[in-house]
N, C-alpha and C positions, 0 to 999 in steps of 0.2 A: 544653328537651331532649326532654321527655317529645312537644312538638308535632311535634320532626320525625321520633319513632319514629312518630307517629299518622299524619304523610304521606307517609312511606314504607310504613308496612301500608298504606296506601288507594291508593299509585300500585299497588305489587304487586296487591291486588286489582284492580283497573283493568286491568293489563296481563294479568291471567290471565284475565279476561271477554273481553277482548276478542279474543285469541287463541284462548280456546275458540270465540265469538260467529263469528267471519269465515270457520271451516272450512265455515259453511254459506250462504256468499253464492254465488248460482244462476253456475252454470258455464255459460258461454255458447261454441257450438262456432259459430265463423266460417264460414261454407260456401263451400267450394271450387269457387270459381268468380273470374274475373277482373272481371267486370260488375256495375253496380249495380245495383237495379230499374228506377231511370231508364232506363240506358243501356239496359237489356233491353227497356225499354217503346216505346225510339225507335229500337231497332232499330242503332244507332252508339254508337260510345268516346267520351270525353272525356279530355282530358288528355294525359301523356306517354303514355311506355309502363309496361306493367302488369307488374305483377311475379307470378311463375309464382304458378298455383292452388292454395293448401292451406286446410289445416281445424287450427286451432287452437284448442285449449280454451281462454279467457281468465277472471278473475274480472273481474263488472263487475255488484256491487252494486247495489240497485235505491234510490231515495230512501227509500223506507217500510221498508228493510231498514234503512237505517243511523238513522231514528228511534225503531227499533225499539231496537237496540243503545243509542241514547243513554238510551232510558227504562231498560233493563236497568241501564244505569254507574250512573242513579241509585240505583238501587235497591241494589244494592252498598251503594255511597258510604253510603246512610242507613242499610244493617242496621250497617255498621260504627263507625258515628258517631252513632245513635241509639238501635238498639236493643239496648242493653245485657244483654236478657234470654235473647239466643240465644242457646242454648246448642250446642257444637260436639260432638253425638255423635250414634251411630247412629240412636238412637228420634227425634230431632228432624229429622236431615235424610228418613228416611221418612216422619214425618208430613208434614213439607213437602212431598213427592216427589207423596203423596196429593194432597194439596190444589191442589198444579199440576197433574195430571192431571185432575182432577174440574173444574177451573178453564176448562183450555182443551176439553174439551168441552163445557163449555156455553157456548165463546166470552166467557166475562169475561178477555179478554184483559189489560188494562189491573191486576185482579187478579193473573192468572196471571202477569206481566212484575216484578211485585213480588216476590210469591213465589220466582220464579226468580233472582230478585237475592239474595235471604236465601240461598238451593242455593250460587249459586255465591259466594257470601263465605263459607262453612264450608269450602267445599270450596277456595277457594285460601288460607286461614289453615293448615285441615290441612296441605295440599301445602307451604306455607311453614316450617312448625312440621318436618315431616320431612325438607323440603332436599330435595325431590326434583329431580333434573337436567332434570326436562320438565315443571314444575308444572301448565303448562297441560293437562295429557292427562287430570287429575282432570277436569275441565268436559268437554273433548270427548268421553270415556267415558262421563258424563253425560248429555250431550245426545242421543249417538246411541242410547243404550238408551233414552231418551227418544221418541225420533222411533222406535224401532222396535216401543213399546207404542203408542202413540197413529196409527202412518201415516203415509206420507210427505205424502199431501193436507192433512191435519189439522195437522201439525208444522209446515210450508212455510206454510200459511193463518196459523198461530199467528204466525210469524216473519217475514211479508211477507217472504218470500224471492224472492219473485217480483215484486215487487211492484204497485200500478194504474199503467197507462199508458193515457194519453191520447192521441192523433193530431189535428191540428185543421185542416184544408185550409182556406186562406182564398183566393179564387177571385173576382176581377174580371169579372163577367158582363155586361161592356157590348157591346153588340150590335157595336160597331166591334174589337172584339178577338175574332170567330172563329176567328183561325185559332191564337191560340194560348189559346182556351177549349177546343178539342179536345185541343192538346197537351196540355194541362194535366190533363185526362181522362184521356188514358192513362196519365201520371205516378202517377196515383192509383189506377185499376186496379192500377196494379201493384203497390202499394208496398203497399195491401192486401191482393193476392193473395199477397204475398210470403213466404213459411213461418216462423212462428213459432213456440217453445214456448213461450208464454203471449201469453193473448187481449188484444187491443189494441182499449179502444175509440176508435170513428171520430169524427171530429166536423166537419162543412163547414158552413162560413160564407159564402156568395156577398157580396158588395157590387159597389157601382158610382159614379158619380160624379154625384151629391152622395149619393145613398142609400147607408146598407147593410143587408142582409142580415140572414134570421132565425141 
């Protein structure tokens, strides 16, 4: 009996992490426009017809954002299941608050993601212990006074909210394929040119037949 009050406290923590965790996955605004870079790069549509131009905020999480989150569950999961020594009141969740702070500026992130694990399993046992109707709002009040000491650059760095992107052209440069080695060029200008809020790096591969490419 006592095991499934133990994995019910740890889904609840779990489900308060990650509910607080996701209000800060990067808001991506669609751009209103009916064309793709392609199609803008070749000058012509593809396809049916296009359905009218708007701009819609969407979430769309980055890879490094949701391994970020998985290391935070752990961290949970073991304050709740290990560290028997926490203790859930004010002077300890401050001291901790310190030590996450002090943590992610000097980039020991991998620290810091622990520490924040300990934060938010006080803070959703509290929320559990008092029955509050929105448990999750302890963490998210949390976080954003968080991010509003620290900076949105330095928060977002800490959180790979944004996370690395790669690009990688790979490009058949055999002298019998001109005409669509230019095409293929402009595909690329463009999708490079193409407006982003966070930097993407590039990466081109040429090959050919039997060789490839640096």
């Amino acid at each position: 009996m006592s095991t499934n009050v133990c994995n019910g406290n740890l889904f609840s923590s779990l489900k308060f992490t990650r509910d607080a965790l996701f209000g800060f996955s990067r808001v991506v605004a669609k751009p209103a426009t009916t064309k793709s870079p392609i199609e803008l790069a070749l000058g012509r549509s593809f396809g049916g017809p296009k359905r009218q131009p708007q701009s819609v905020n969407v979430y769309r999480p980055s890879n490094k954002f949701l391994e970020v989150i998985n290391e935070i569950e752990k961290a949970v999961a073991n304050a709740g299941a290990i560290d028997s020594r926490l203790r859930d009141n004010e002077r300890t969740k401050t001291k901790l608050s310190r030590l996450l702070a002090n943590a992610i500026k000097s980039k020991s992130y991998k620290y810091a993601r622990d520490v924040l694990g300990k934060i938010l399993h006080l803070l959703s046992t509290e929320s559990s212990r008092r029955r509050k109707r929105s448990p999750e709002n302890a963490g998210t009040t949390f976080l954003q006074e968080l991010r509003q000491t620290l900076g949105n650059d330095t928060f977002d760095s800490f959180m790979a909210v944004k996370g690395d992107v790669s690009l990688i052209f790979v490009v058949d440069d055999t002298g019998s394929m001109s005409d669509e080695i230019q095409a293929v060029k402009k595909i690329a200008i463009a999708v490079a040119n193409y407006p982003r809020e966070a930097p993407v790096e590039y990466i081109l591969s040429p090959f050919n037949d039997p060789m490839s490419g640096v």
